[in-house]
Each structure stands twice: as C-alpha cells, then as structure tokens.
PAKOLDREN-83081 format. One record per residue (C-alpha): residue in one letter; x, z, y. Coordinates in steps of 0.25 Angstrom, whole numbers, plus 2048, in hexadecimal, padded with zeros to 3 digits. Last residue first. Layout:
aXZY;...
This chain:
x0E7E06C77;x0E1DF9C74;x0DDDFDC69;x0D9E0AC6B;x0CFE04C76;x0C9DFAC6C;x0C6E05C61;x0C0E0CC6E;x0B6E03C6E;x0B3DFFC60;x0B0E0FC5F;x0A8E11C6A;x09EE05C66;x094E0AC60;x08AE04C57;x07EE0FC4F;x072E07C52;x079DFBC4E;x07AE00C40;x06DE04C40;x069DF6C40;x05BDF6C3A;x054DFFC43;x05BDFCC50;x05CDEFC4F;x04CDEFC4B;x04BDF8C59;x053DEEC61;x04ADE1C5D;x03EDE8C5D;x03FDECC6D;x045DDEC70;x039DD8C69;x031DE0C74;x038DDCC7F;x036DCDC7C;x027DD1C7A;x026DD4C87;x02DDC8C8E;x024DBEC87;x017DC7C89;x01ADC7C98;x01DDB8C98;x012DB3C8F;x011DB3C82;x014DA4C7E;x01AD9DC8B;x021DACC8C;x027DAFC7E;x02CD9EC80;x035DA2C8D;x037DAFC89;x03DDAAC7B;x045D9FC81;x04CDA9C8D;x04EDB1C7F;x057DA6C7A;x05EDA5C87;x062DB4C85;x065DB3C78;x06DDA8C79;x078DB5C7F;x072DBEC75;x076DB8C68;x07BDAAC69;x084DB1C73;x088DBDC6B;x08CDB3C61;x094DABC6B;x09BDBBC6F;x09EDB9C60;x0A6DADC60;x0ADDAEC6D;x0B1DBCC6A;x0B6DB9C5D;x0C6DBAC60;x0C6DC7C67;x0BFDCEC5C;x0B0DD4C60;x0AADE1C5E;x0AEDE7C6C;x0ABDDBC74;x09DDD8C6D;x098DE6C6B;x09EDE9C7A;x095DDDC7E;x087DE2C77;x089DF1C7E;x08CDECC8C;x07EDE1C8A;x076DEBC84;x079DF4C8F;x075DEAC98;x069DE6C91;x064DF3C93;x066DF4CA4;x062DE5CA3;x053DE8C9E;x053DF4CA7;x054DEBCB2;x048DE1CAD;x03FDEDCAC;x044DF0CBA;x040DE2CBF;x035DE1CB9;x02FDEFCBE;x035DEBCCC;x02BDDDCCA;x01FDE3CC4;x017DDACBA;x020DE3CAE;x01ADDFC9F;x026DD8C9B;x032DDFCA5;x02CDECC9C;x02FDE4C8F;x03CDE0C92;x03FDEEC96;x03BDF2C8A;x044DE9C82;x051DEDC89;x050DFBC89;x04FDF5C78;x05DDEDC7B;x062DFBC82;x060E04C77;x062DFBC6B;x071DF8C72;x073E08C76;x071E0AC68;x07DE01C62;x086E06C6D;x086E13C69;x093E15C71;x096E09C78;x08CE0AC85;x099E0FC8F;x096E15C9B;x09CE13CA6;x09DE03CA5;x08FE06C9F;x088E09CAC;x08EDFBCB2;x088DF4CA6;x079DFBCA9;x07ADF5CB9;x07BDE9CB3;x071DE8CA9;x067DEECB2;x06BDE3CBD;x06ADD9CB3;x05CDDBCAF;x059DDACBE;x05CDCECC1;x054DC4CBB;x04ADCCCC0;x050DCDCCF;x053DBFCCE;x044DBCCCB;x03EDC5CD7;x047DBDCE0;x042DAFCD9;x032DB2CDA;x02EDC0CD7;x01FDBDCD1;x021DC8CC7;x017DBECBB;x019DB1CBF;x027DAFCC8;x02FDBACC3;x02ADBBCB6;x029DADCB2;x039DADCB8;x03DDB9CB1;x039DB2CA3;x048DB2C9E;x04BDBECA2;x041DC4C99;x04ADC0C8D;x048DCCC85;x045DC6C78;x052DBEC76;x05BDC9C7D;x057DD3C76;x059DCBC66;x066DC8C6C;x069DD5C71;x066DDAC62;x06EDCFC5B;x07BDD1C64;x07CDE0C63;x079DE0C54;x081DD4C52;x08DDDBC59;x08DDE8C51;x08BDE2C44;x099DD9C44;x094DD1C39;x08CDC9C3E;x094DC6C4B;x0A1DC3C43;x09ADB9C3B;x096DB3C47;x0A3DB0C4D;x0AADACC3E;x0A0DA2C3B;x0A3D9DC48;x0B2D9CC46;x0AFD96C39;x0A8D89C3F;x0AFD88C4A;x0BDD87C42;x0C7D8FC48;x0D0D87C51;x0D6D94C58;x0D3D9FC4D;x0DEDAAC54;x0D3DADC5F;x0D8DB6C6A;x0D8DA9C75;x0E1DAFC81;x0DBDB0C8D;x0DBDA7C9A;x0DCDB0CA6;x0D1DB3CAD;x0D3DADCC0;x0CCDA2CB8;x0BDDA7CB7;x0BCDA8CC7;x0BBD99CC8;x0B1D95CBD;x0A9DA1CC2;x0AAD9DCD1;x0A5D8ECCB;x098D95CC3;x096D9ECD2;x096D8FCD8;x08BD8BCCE;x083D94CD0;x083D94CDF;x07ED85CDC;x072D8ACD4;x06DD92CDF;x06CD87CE7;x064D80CDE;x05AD8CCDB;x057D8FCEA;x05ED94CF4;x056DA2CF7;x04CDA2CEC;x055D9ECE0;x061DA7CE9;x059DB3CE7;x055DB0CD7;x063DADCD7;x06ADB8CDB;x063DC1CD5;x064DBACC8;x074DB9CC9;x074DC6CCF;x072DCDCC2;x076DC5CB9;x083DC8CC0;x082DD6CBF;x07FDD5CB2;x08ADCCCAC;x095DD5CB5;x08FDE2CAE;x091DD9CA1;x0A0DD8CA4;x09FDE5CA8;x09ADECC9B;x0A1DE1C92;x0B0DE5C99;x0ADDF5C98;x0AADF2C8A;x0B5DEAC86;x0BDDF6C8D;x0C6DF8C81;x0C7DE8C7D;x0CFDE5C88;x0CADDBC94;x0CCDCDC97;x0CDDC7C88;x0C0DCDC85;x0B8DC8C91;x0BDDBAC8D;x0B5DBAC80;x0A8DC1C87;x0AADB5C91;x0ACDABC87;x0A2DACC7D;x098DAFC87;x09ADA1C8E;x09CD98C83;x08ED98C7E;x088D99C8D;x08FD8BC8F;x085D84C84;x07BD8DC8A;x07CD87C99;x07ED78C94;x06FD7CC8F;x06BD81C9E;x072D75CA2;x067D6DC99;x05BD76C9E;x05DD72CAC;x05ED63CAA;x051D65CA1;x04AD6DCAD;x04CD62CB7;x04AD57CB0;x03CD5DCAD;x03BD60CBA;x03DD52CBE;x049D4DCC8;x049D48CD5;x044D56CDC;x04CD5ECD5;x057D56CD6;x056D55CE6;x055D64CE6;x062D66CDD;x05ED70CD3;x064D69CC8;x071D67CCF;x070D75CD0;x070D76CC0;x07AD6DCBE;x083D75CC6;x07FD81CBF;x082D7ACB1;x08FD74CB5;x095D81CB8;x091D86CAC;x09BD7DCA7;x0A7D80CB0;x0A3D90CAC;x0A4D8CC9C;x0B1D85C9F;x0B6D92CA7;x0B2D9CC9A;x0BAD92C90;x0C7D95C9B;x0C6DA2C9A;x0C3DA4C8C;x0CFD9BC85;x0C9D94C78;x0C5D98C69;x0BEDA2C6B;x0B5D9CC76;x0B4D90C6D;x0AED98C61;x0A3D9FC6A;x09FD94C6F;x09CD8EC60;x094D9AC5C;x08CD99C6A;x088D8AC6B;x07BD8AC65;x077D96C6C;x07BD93C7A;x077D84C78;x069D89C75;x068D95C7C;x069D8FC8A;x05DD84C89;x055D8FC81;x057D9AC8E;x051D8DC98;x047D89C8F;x042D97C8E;x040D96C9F;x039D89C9B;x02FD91C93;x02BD99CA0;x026D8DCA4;x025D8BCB5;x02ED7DCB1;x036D7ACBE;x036D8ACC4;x038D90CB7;x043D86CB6;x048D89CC3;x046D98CC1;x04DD99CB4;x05AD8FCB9;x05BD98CC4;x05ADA5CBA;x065D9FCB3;x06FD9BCBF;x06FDA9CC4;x073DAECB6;x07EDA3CB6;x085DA5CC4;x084DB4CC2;x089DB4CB4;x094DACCB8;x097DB2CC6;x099DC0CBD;x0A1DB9CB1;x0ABDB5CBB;x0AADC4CC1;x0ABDC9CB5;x0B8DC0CB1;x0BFDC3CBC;x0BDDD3CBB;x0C2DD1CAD;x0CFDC9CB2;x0D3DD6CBA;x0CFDE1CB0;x0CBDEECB6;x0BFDEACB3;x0BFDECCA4;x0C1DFBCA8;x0B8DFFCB1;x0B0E08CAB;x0BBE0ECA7;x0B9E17C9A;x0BCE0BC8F;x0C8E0AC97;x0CDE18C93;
C-alpha cells in the first residue's frame, strides 16, 4: 500500500520538480536571512535591531494573511507561486544593491539600515502568499492517500535546505563577502522562477469564484476554530515558536558570548535544521500518525529543554548539539503539524486555512525574533533564551492538562479513510 512506501509521493514526476524548486528557494531565502542578520548586527551592534528585523517581517505577514489566503484560493497555483518568486526576486536584488561598496560608503548607516528594513517589510507582504500557495499546490500535485508521505519530504527538502543555506552563507559571508553573497541569491531566486514552469497549471477546486472577501474569510477562520485538531496543532507550535526563538540572537551568540565569528555562525544557524532533517527522513519509514496528539506535546517540550540547555551552554560543540536536538523535535513537530493540515482540510480552503497557520506559526516566527531581541536588551541574552524555553515547558504541559482531547488525537483512521477512498 502507498502509505508503506517510503517512497511513495516521489515517485511523482511534477512533485520531484516542485521539491526541488522549493529547495533552491528555501535555500536562496534562509541563506539571504542570516545575511541580512549579520549585516545588521554588524551596522547597529544592538541586539534589539535583530528584533527589528523579525517585527519589520511580521507586520505585513500578519496583517495580510486572511486576505492571502483568499486570493490563493481563488486563483491558478502555479502561476500565483511564479509572481511571488518574480517578486522576491526584486528584494535580493535590492538588497545587493544595498551592499554595493561605493553605496556603503556614499550613504549613511542609518539610510542603510531603513533601506534594509523596508524590503525586509516587502519580504512579509510576499511571505503571506507564499505559504498558502505552495501547501495549496502541494495538494493538487499528489493524492490524498500518501499526504503524509508528500508533507514528510516536502518538509525533508525544507530542512535540508535550511540547512546549507546557513552553512553556506556564514562560509561565503567570510569568503566573499556579504555583497557578493547577495548576488548568488539572487540568481538561485531566477533558477527557481525558471525551474517552477516545467509544473502544470492546476485546476482551481473552489466552486465560490467571486465570493465575497469579506464571507470568505469568515468562512477560513471559522473552519480553523472549529476544527479542534488543527487549532490545537497550530496554537501550541505558535505559542513554541514564539518563545523559542533562540535563532534569532545566534549572531550575539556567536560573536559575544561563543566567539565563533561567521564559520562558527553558519554551523549554529545550521545545526537545528540538520537534526530536523535527518529526523523527517526517519519518519518516511516510520510513520508518526498514530497517537499523534502525544507525540506533538513530546516533541514541542524536547523542544523546550533543548532551548534552555542552548541558553546556559558557553561550549560551542555543547551549543551546537543542544541546537541539533532542538531540530531533531521540531522536526517531528513539523511532519506531525503538516499531516493535521493536509488530512483535515477540504480542497477548496486550503488557501484560507494554510493563511491561518501562517498568522499562527509562520508570524510567529518573526514575532518571536522580536521577543528575543527586546527579552535580551532587558534580561540579557542568556536569560532572554532561557526563559524562552521555560515558557515553552509551561505552555505544552497546561495543553496537556486542559486538552485532553488533544492528548488522545490520532490520525490512522483520517488516513486510511483517504486511502479507501480512492481506492
């Protein structure tokens, strides 16, 4: 049965595009992020203008989520994913025309930094389309009944290239410098643009083309909230997430208190994404469905601790491997979270709900880079990133007292309701 290959979803032709256009994205985008940290860190030498950075990102992303998600399901995936690339293509080459030596030198640093933080803010106003639409077009690629098979390697393909996205650029930030850097950016961006259109355009599966936008989000997020299985998952990876956010003060930690410089950086920044993907491959054999509500708390509180462990740690190979076994949890969490979404979702709201999941975890993300940046002017930066573990501790046992329903969620049934359906 296909749920038993471990195989299965890539034995699709147009999928195996699709992950490897999503790859040189992710690759291209996570490099370009920790670029934009270290010059930043580098121009400012504040630790709250790496929270700038996450709040310049969240604030589009967020406000422009719902409305997102409406367009994407009203409109032709393929072709809504290669205008979003097109414009993030604009942004990397803004950015290394930022870093032009002569510009540097002409303008001011304040200049500078603004100029910076304003594509970072174009950056979050495409971030609201771009989730929406590739979780949408990922369901018209593959068939329902390998959904988790699909989401374990699409997510593999995420990780693996946050993983040598940072690796690569801290190495290349010291070998080539951050200008230079930013141009290979922005030819992996064009390769993407490229690559996307050997995928099919797919048929639009919403019958309310021209709904009003107004009902049609009401209808996204009442589904959400209603749908227990989904908020749960959502609201306790947000909640993680948000406290959590020790990537977003690697820089301090690599320059101030580990003293790494830009290599040491990129193996940091790398390091959670290796254990995430190294943990996705494991769950290609094995699949994490049954007692799926468990094996969530589980791996968001291995999360926590690891957190807190990273924290106190003024060992390098002791960072790095709390920071590894940080990814090797968020990874399952990550599998687990996407097969909820693709398995409980109808065809027709995939747009509006994977906006939810956005304003949710995907914000949250940028929003914790705010929290760290602002725990850390005020505590410290040890004391910012432990008390972001412990929160994260709290956070999954109190879901695990009050939601025993949670506790109890398994997915084999929804699954093999999808594999006798379609034979």
């Amino acid at each position: 049965m296909a749920k038993k290959d471990p195989y299965a979803a890539l034995r699709i032709k147009e999928f195996n595009i699709f992950l490897l256009v999503r790859f040189v994205l992710v690759f291209g985008w996570s490099m370009q992020f920790i670029v934009i940290e270290w010059q930043v860190y580098t121009l400012t030498k504040d630790p709250l203008s790496l929270g700038i950075i996450g709040l310049m990102e969240i604030i589009p992303a967020f406000t422009m989520a719902l409305f997102a998600g409406h367009i994407v399901d009203q409109k032709e995936k393929r072709n809504l994913l290669a205008t979003c690339i097109g414009a993030f293509s604009l942004i990397s080459f803004g950015l290394f025309l930022l870093t032009w030596p002569r510009i540097v030198a002409d303008w001011s640093t304040n200049t500078i930094l603004y100029s910076i933080y304003a594509l970072v803010f174009f950056g979050g106003f495409l971030r609201s389309f771009f989730g929406p639409t590739i979780f949408s077009l990922v369901a018209l690629i593959v068939p329902k009944k390998i959904y988790p098979n699909a989401a374990t390697w699409n997510s593999s393909t995420w990780q693996m290239a946050s993983v040598l996205g940072p690796a690569f650029g801290g190495l290349l930030i010291s070998d080539i410098g951050v200008h230079w850097t930013l141009c290979l950016i922005f030819i992996l961006i064009m390769i993407a643009f490229v690559l996307l259109f050997q995928v099919k355009k797919k048929p639009i599966l919403n019958p309310k083309i021209g709904e009003p936008v107004m009902q049609s989000l009401k209808e996204g997020v009442r589904y959400v909230f209603k749908t227990k299985a989904i908020l749960g998952a959502i609201t306790l990876d947000m909640v993680a997430v948000l406290f959590g956010g020790a990537v977003a003060l690697l820089p301090i930690f690599a320059q101030d208190i580990l003293k790494v410089g830009s290599e040491g950086f990129g193996v940091l920044r790398a390091a959670p994404a290796v254990g995430a993907f190294l943990t996705m491959l494991v769950t290609a054999y094995i699949p994490i469905s049954k007692n799926a509500g468990m094996k969530l708390l589980a791996a968001i509180f291995g999360f926590g601790v690891c957190i807190i462990v990273f924290g106190l740690s003024s060992i390098f190979w002791v960072s790095v491997a709390a920071l590894f076994f940080s990814g090797v949890t968020d990874g399952v969490s990550m599998v687990i979270r996407q097969t909820i979404l693709q398995l409980k979702t109808p065809d027709h709201m995939r747009g509006r709900v994977a906006s939810v999941n956005s304003m949710f975890v995907g914000s949250s993300n940028e929003l914790g880079a705010f929290e760290s940046g602002v725990t850390a002017k005020l505590m410290g930066t040890v004391t910012a990133v432990v008390f972001g573990g412990t929160m994260t501790l709290i956070t999954v046992v109190t879901t695990g007292i009050v939601s025993p329903a949670f506790r109890k969620l398994d997915l084999t049934k929804d699954l093999e309701a999808h594999e006798n359906q379609e034979g």
